[in-house]
C-alpha positions as CSV (number, residue, x, y, z in Angstrom):
1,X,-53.3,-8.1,3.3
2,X,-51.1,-8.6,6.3
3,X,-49.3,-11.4,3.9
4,X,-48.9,-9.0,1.2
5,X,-47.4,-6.7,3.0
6,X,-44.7,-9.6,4.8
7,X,-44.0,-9.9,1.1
8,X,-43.2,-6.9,0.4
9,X,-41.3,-6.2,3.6
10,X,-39.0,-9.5,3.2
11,X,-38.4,-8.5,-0.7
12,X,-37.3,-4.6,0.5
13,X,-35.1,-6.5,2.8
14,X,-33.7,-9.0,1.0
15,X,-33.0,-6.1,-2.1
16,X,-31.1,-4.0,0.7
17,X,-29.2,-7.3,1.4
18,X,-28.2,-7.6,-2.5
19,X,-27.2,-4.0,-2.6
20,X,-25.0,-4.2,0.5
21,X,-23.6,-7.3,-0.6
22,X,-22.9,-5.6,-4.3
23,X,-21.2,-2.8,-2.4
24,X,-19.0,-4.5,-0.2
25,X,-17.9,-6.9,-3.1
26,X,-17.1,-4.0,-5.8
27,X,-15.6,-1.9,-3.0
28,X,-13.2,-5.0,-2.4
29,X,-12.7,-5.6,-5.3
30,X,-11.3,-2.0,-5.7
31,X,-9.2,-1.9,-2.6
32,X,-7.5,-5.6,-4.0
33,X,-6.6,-4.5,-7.7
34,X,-5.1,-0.7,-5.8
35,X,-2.9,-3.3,-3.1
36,X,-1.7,-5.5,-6.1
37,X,-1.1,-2.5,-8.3
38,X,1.2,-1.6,-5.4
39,X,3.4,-4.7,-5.0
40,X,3.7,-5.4,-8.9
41,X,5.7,-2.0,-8.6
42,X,7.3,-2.8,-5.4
43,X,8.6,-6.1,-6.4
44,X,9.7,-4.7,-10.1
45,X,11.8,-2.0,-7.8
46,X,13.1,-5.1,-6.1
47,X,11.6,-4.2,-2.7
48,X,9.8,-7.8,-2.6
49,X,11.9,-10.7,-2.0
50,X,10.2,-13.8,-3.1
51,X,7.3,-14.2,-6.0
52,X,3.7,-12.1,-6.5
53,X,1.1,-13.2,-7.7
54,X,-1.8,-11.5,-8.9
55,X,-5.4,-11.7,-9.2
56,X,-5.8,-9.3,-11.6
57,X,-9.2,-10.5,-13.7
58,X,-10.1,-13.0,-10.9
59,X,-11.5,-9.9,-8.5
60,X,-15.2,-10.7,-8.8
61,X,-14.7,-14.1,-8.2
62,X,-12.7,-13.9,-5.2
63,X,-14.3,-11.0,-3.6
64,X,-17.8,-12.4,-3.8
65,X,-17.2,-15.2,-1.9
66,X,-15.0,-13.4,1.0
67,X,-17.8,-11.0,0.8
68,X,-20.4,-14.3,0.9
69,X,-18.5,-15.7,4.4
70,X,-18.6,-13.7,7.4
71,X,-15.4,-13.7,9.9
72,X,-15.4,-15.1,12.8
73,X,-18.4,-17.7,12.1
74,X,-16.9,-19.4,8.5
75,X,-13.6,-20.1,7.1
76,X,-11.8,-19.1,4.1
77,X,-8.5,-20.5,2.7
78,X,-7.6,-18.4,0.2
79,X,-5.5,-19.5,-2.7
80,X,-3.0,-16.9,-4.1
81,X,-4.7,-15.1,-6.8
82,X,-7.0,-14.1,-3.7
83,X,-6.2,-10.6,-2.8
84,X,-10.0,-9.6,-3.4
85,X,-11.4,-12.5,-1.1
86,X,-9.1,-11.7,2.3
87,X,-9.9,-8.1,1.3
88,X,-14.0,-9.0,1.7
89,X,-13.4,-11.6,4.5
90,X,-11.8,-8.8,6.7
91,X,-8.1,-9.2,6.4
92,X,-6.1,-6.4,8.2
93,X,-4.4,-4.3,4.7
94,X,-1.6,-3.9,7.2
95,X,-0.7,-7.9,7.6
96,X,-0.9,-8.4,3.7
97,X,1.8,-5.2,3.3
98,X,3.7,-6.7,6.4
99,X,4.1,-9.9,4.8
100,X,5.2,-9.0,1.4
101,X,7.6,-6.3,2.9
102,X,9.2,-8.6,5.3
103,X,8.1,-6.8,8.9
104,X,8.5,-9.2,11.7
105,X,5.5,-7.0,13.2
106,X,2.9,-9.2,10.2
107,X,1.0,-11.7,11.3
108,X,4.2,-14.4,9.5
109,X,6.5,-12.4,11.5
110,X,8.7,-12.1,8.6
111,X,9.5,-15.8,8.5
112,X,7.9,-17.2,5.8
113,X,6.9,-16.5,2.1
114,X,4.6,-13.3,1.4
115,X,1.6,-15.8,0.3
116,X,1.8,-18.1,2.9
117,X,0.5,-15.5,5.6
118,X,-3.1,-16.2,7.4
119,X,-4.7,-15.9,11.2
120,X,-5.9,-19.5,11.5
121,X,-7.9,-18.6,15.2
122,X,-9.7,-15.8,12.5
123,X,-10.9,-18.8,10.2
124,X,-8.4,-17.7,7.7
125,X,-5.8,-20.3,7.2
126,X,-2.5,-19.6,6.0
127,X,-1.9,-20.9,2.1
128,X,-0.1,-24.1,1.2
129,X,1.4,-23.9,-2.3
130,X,1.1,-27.0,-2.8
131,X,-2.1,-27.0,-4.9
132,X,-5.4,-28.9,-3.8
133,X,-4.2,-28.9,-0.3
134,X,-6.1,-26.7,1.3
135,X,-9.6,-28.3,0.1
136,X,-8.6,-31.6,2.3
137,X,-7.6,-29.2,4.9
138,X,-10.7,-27.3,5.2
139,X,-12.4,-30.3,5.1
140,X,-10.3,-31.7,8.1
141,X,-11.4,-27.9,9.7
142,X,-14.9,-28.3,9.7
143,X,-15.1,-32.1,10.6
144,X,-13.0,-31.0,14.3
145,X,-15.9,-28.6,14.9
146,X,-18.2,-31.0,13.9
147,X,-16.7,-33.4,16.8
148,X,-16.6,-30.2,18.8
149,X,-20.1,-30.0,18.6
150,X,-19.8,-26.1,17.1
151,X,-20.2,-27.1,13.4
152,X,-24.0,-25.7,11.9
153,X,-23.8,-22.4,10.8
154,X,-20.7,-22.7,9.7
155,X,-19.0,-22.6,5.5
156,X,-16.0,-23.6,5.0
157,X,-14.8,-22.2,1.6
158,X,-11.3,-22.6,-0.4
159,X,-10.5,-21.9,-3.9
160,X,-8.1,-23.8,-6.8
161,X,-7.5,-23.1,-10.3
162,X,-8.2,-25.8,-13.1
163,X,-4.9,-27.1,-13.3
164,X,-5.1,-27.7,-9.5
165,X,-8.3,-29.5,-10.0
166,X,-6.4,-32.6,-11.5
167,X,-4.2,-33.2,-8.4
168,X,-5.1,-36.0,-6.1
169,X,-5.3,-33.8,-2.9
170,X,-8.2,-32.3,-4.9
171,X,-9.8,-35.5,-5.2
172,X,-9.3,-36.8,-2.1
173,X,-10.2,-33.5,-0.1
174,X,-13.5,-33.2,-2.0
175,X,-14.5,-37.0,-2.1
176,X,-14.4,-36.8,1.5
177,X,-15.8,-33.4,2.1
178,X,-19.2,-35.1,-0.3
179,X,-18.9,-38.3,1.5
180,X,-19.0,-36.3,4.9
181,X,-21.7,-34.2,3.3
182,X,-19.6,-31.1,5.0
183,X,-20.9,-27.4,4.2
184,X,-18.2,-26.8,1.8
185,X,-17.8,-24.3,-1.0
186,X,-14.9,-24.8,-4.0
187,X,-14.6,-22.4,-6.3
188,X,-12.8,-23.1,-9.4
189,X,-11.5,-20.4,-11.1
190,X,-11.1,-22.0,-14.6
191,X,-8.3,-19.0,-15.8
192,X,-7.5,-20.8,-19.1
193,X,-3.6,-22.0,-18.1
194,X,-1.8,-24.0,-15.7
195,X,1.1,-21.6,-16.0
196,X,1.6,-22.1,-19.6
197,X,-0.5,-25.2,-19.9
198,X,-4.2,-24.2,-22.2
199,X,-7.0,-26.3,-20.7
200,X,-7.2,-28.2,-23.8
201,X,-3.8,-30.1,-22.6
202,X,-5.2,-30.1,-18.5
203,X,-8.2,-32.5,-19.1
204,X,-10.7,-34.1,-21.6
205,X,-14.3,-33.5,-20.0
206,X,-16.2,-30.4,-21.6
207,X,-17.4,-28.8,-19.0
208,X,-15.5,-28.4,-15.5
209,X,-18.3,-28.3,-13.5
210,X,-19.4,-31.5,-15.0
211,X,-16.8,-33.5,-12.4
212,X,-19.6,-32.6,-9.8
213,X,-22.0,-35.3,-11.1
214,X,-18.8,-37.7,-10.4
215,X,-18.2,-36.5,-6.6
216,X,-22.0,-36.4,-5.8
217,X,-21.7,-32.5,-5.2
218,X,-23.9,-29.4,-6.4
219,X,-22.4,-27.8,-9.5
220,X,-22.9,-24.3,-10.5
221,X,-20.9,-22.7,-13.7
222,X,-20.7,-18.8,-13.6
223,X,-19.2,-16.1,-15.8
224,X,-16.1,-15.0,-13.6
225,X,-16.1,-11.6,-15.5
226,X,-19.7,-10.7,-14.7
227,X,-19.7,-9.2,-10.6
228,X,-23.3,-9.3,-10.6
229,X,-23.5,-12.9,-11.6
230,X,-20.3,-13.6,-9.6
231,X,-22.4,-12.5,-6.1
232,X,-25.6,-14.3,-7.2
233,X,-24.3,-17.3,-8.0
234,X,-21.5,-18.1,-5.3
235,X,-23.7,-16.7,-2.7
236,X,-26.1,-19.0,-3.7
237,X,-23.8,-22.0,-3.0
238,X,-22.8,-20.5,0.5
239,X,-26.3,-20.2,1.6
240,X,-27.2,-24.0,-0.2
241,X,-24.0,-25.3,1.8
242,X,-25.3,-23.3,5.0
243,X,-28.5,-24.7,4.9
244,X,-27.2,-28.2,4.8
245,X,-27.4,-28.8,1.4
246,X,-23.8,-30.4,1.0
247,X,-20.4,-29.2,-0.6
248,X,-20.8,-26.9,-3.7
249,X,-18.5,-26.8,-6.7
250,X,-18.3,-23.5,-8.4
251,X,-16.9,-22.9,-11.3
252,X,-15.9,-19.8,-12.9
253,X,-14.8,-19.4,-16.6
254,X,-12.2,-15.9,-16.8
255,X,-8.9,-15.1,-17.9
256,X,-5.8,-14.7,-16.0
257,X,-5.3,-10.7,-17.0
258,X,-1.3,-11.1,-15.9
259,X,1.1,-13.5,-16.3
260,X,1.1,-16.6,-13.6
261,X,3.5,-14.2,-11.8
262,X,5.2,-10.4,-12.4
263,X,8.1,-12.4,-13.4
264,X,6.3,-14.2,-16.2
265,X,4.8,-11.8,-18.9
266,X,2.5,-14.3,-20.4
267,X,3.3,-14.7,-24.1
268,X,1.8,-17.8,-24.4
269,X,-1.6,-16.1,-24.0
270,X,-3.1,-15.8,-27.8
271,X,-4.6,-12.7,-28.8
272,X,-8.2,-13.7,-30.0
273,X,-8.7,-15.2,-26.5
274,X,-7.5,-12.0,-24.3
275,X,-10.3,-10.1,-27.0
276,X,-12.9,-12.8,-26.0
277,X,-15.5,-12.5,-23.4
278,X,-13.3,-14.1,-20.7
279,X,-10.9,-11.5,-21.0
280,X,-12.4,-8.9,-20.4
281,X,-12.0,-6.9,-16.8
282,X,-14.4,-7.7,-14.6
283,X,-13.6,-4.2,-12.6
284,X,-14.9,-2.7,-15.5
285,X,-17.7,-4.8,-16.1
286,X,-19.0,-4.3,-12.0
287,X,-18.3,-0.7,-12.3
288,X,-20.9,-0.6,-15.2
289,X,-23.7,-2.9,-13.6
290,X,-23.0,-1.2,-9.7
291,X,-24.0,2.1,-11.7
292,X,-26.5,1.1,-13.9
293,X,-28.3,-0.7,-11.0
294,X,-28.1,2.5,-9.2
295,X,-26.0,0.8,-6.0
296,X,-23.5,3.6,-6.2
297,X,-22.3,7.0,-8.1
298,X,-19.7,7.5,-10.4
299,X,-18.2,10.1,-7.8
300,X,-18.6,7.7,-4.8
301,X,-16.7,4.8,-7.1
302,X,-13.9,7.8,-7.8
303,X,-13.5,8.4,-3.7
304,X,-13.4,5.2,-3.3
305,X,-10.7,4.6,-5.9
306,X,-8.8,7.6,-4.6
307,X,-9.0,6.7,-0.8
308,X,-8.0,2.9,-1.5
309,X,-4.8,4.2,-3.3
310,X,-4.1,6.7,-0.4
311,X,-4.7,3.6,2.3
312,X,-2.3,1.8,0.0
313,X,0.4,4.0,0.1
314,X,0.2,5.0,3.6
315,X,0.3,1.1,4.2
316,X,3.6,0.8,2.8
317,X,5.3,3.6,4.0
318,X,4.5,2.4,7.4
319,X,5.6,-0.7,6.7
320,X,8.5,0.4,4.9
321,X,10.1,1.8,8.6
322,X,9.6,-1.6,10.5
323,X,11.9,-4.0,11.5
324,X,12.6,-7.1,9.6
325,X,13.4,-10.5,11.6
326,X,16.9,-11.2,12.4
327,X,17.9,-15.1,12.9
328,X,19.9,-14.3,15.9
329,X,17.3,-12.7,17.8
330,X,14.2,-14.3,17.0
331,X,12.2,-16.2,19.1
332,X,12.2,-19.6,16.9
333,X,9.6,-21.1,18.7
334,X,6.5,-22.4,16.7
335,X,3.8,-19.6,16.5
336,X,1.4,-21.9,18.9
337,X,3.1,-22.2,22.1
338,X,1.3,-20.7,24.3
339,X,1.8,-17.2,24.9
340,X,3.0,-16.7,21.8
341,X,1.6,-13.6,19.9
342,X,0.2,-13.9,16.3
343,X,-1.2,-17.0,14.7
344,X,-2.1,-19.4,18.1
C-alpha cells in the first residue's frame, strides 16, 4: 500500500507540474503575440528604426522551451522569431520595448540593433544575425562551465530556422556540442522558407530531424502548431539533455504566419499551404486544448489577454519619454569593463 500511494502522490505531482508548465507557456505565449502586435504598429508608424521580426505562428515553439529552462541555472540564445521564449525565460518586457524604441536606459543602451539585445550574466545571450552562430556559441558557453567545474544541471538551449540549418556554423557548433556530448537542446523551427526560399530548394533529405542520425544526436520531430505537444515534446529533450543524455535536436514543422519581416508581406507563400495544418495558429490551437484540459477559463484567458495588452501599452509609453543615446555623450567603453552597468 505504502507504494501505491508514492504512486499516486508522484503522478498528482507530476500532473500539477504539467499544468503549471501549460500555464506559464500559453500565458507567454499571450504576452509575446500582445508585444509583437505592438511593434508591427510601431514600426509601420515609423517609430522603430531598424527591422522586426516576428514570431507570429512560432509561439508554442518558442515559449515551451523558455518555459522548459529556468533562469539563472540554464541558458537560452534566442534567435529572432523568439519573443515567446525570452518572454517564458524571464526577460524584463521593459528591456525588449527599450531596445526596439531606442532608450539608452535597455539593457543595449540604445547602441545596437533591436534584436541583438540580451543579459549574458542572466544566461541569456545577446543574438548574432549571423545564422547558426549561436549553436557554436552556446556550445563554447557550456564547455567554460564545464572547465569551471559548474557545468551538471545545467541546458544550454538555442534555436535556428531550416534554412539556417544548412550553414556551416550549424554543423560545426553541433558536431562539436555531440562530440563533447554537451547538454544541449536545438530547436529547429522548420517554417517552410528561408525568406522566400520553399524547403524543397533548402535541402534534399525528407525528414529534418533525420540529420540527427548523422551528428550522433537525439532527434525528436513535433507539430509546432500543437502547444500541448510543443511542451511534451521539447521538455522532454531538456530533461533527456539534463539528465546527461547528450545534445537533442528538435524539430518543429509550422508556418511562418507573417512575412520574414513587417517589411516583407509574404506573397510567395501559396495559399493551399497557409490552409494546411501547418498554418494554422497555434494561439488558437493552445487556447482550445488549455480549456478543454480544464488548466484555465475562458474568462481568466480574457484577463489575461486584456492585462497583457494594458502591460504593453504602458511599456511603451514609458519608454516612449526616455532618452535615447547621443554619440557625444556616451560612455563608448565596452559594456564589460568593470563597473560598467548592464551586460558585464
Amino acid at each position: 500500500m505504502p507504494d501505491v500511494q508514492t504512486n499516486q502522490s508522484d503522478a498528482a505531482c507530476a500532473d500539477a507540474s504539467r499544468k503549471d508548465l501549460v500555464r506559464r507557456t500559453f500565458y507567454a505565449m499571450i504576452r509575446a503575440r500582445a508585444l509583437e502586435s505592438k511593434l508591427g504598429s510601431l514600426y509601420k508608424a515609423g517609430q522603430i528604426v531598424g527591422g522586426v521580426y516576428l514570431g507570429k505562428g512560432q509561439e508554442a515553439v518558442s515559449a515551451s522551451l523558455g518555459a522548459s529552462l529556468t533562469k539563472g541555472r540554464d541558458i537560452f540564445a534566442p534567435l529572432i522569431r523568439d519573443q515567446a521564449g525570452r518572454t517564458a525565460f524571464g526577460e524584463d518586457l521593459l528591456d525588449a520595448t527599450r531596445t526596439y524604441l531606442g532608450s539608452v536606459l535597455g539593457p543595449m543602451r540604445g547602441r545596437d540593433g533591436n534584436i541583438h539585445r540580451g543579459r549574458p550574466a542572466e544566461g541569456m545571450p545577446a543574438m548574432i544575425s549571423h545564422l547558426g552562430a549561436l549553436i557554436p556559441m552556446v556550445g563554447g558557453m557550456l564547455m567554460a562551465r564545464r572547465l569551471q567545474g559548474r557545468l551538471e544541471g545545467t541546458v544550454g538551449a538555442t534555436c535556428i530556422g531550416e534554412g539556417g540549418s544548412s550553414t556551416g556554423a550549424f554543423h560545426e557548433g553541433l558536431n562539436m556540442a555531440a562530440v563533447e556530448k554537451l547538454p544541449f537542446v536545438l530547436v529547429l523551427a522548420n517554417n517552410q522558407f528561408a525568406y522566400s526560399t520553399p524547403t524543397a530548394e533548402q535541402f534534399a533529405c525528407e525528414h529534418l530531424v533525420d540529420r540527427a542520425k548523422g551528428y550522433g544526436v537525439a532527434g525528436h520531430e513535433v507539430d509546432g502548431t500543437n502547444m500541448l505537444e510543443c511542451v511534451d515534446v521539447i521538455g522532454r529533450a531538456v530533461a533527456n539533455a539534463r539528465a546527461g543524455g547528450g545534445p537533442q535536436l528538435v524539430v518543429a514543422n509550422l508556418l511562418r504566419l507573417s512575412g520574414h519581416g513587417e517589411h516583407d508581406d509574404g506573397f510567395y507563400v501559396p495559399d493551399a499551404l497557409k490552409d494546411s495544418e501547418v498554418g494554422r495558429d497555434c494561439l488558437d490551437i493552445g487556447e482550445q486544448q488549455i480549456l478543454e484540459a480544464g488548466f484555465s477559463t475562458t474568462k481568466e484567458i480574457e484577463e489575461w489577454k486584456e492585462s497583457c495588452a494594458e502591460e504593453v501599452q504602458a511599456s511603451v509609453a514609458t519608454v516612449q519619454q526616455e532618452p535615447k543615446p547621443d554619440p557625444y555623450q556616451d560612455d563608448w567603453r565596452a559594456f564589460s569593463t568593470p563597473g560598467m552597468s548592464g551586460l558585464h
